[in-house]
Phi, psi and omega in degrees: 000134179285160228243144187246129233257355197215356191173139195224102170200172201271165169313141180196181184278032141211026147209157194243044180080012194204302231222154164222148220199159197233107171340094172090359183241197181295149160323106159270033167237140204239155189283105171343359185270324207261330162302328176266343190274345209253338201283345197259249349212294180282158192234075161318141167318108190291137177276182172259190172264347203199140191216107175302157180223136165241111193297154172294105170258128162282138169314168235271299161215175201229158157303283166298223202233083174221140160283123164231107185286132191249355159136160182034240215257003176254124173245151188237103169273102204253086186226104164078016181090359197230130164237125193225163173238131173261153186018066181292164173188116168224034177271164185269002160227150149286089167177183200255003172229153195269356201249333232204152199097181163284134230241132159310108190274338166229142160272186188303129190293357183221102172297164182286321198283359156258054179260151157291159165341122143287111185280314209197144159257122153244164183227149204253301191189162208307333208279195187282342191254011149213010150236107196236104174321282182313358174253319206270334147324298209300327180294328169303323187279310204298281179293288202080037192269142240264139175236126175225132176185168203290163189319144150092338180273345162338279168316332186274286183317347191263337160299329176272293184267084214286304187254067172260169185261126187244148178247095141266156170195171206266188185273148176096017147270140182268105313181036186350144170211167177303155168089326203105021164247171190235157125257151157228126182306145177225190192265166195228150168265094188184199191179137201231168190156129177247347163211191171271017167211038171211041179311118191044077166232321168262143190282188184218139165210171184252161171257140171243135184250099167286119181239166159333285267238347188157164154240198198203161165229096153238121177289003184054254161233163186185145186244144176292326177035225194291336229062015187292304162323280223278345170265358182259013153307291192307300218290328190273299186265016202070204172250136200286174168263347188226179189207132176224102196225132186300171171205345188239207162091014186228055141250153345253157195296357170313306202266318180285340187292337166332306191231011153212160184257161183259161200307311199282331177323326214280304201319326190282318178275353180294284176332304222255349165272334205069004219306182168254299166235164141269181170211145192258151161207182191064062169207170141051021144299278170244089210304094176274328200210192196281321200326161154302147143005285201278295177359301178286338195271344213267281192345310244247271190321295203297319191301297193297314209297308178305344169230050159071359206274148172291139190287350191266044173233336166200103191220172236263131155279173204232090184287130177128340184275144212218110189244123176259111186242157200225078185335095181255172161299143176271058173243354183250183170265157175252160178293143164228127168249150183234000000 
């Protein structure tokens, strides 16, 4: 049995002394057959190469509750006075090389030398488009800021960033963070491998981020499957005031639905959270898979509009955009501001 390179823990309901595995849900490891079939067969959607942007400078800290999207799975969480970062990446590819990959299509919706104090990073899981070394040195010299993230990813940040304050934990652990906020990891329908030979050797989680100011869910990446996770999330933690939920990255779906959701799947999990708003993310950054570009926001609109939803309750983020929510009862609307 191969011997796993990032974490030494006893056997538990999603890992089997080796391997971290998703309780009940589809396989997500697929046979190089299905890998040649989708890469010689299917004909992704030509992208643009460059999509203008007018990047964001945020204050410095915020009172409330803002959001500012910084492209894919990076977000600048603005809460109570506390700035936390999600997946950062600001390298121009997702990938282990500077020549090769998938190449950033918008820039960062935030330049780096304008960010405010980074208090605390999370990280959902190991791949290149949300775990990015070279981002995560650059917040360490600056910041030095607190990193939480799931069993085994510890070990991989801790080879780049040797003396950073690393946090890991399993899903269902609760998370100190600066300021008075919190986390606790929760489970992801996904799968993780930094090379070809240390597949689900590090675990994937989604974060419920308790702050002053309100809470969030970033799902990090996730396939909708049963729906099972996300209504027993809601049953644990309640209903979030935000949502941060993928939408794009899943043609074609034969091969993606195990593990990334599709605009009405995102739409299925804002319902089954209860959230108060969502923001669609993980789209129109880094071309990973076939869709068109534009393709998850149209999808997204129709899908909410098709279960009734007021359309500001759940949209596509925008990088360089600064979304303000003002935590209501959900029987009323809540504010969103851009």
């Amino acid at each position: 049995m191969a011997r796993n390179r990032y974490y030494n823990g006893p056997p538990s309901d999603h890992f089997d002394g080796t391997r971290f595995f998703n309780p009940g849900q589809p396989n997500v490891d697929r046979p190089l057959s299905d890998v040649l079939k989708w890469k010689l067969a299917e004909r992704p959607a030509r992208w643009p190469k460059s999509v203008a942007i007018t990047p964001a400078v945020p204050a410095p800290r915020v009172d409330g509750l803002a959001i500012t999207a910084v492209g894919h799975a990076t977000l600048l969480i603005q809460a109570g006075g506390v700035n936390l970062l999600t997946d950062p990446v600001w390298s121009n590819r997702a990938s282990p090389f500077a020549f090769a990959g998938p190449k950033r299509v918008t820039a960062p919706g935030i330049a780096f030398d304008a960010l405010p104090p980074i208090d605390a990073v999370l990280l959902s899981h190991n791949h290149y488009d949300h775990l990015d070394m070279a981002t995560l040195r650059r917040l360490h010299a600056r910041d030095r800021p607190v990193m939480a993230m799931p069993l085994g990813n510890d070990a991989i940040v801790r080879k780049g960033v040797p003396d950073a304050t690393l946090i890991a934990g399993d899903w269902g652990d609760r998370i100190a963070l600066p300021g008075g906020a919190a986390t606790t990891l929760v489970p992801a329908n996904h799968w993780s491998a930094r090379g070809a030979r240390d597949r689900r050797m590090a675990l994937w989680a989604g974060h419920w981020i308790a702050t002053p100011a309100g809470s969030v869910y970033f799902a990090g990446d996730s396939g909708w499957c049963d729906g099972g996770i996300f209504r027993a999330i809601a049953a644990t933690h309640g209903a979030p005031d935000v949502a941060l939920l993928p939408i794009g990255a899943y043609a074609p779906r034969w091969f993606m639905a195990p593990q990334h959701a599709d605009p009405e799947e995102a739409v299925a999990m804002f319902e089954a959270l209860g959230a108060g708003h969502a923001l669609g993310i993980h789209w129109g950054t880094f071309q990973l898979t076939d869709e068109p570009r534009e393709e998850p926001v149209e999808r997204l609109r129709a899908a909410v509009a098709a279960r009734g939803l007021a359309p500001e309750r759940f949209i596509a983020a925008t990088p360089g955009e600064t979304y303000s929510f003002s935590p209501q009862p959900r029987e009323t609307s809540a504010t969103i501001g851009r």
